[in-house]
Residue, then its C-alpha position, 0 to 999 in steps of 0.5 A: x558515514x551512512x545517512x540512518x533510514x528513517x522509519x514509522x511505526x516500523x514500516x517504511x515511511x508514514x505513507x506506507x504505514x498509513x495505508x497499511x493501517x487503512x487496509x487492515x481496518x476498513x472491513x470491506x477492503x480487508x476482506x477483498x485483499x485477503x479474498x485476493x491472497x487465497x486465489x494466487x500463489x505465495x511466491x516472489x511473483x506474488x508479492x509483486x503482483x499484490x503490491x501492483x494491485x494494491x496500488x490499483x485498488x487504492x490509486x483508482x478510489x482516490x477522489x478526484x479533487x481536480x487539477x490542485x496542489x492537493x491532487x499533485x500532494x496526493x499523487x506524492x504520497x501514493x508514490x512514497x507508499x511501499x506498496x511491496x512491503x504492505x504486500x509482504x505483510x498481508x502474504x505473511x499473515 
């Protein structure tokens, strides 16, 4: 028997959906992602090239809590995130 896929909110995991959710309601970042989508071409390389961004884009405006149990929690979750499939999604609208 086949372990069943868990999702959230029909994205991939909690992570993912709560970055998702973050990109499409803080103003400044929605605008810079979709300022991003105009200038590159809507194919497959696209989509990872976005995902890699994304990441970039998130991962270098972290705060820096220092070396901690938080720090380490944080990392995690970036790394649970599917950063192609928010891609796929900002490329599909």
């Amino acid at each position: 028997m086949a372990a069943e896929t868990q999702t959230y909110n029909g994205w991939k995991n909690y992570e993912t959906w709560a970055v998702k959710l973050w990109l499409d309601n803080d103003e400044p970042t929605y605008r810079y992602i979709r300022r991003l989508i105009r200038e590159i071409r809507v194919s497959r390389p696209a989509v990872y090239w976005l995902a890699d961004h994304l990441f970039e884009v998130v991962a270098c405006n972290a705060p820096d809590l220092g070396a901690s149990m938080y720090t380490y929690l944080l990392h995690a979750a970036l790394d649970d995130v599917d950063w192609r499939e928010i891609a796929e999604s900002f490329l599909e609208d």
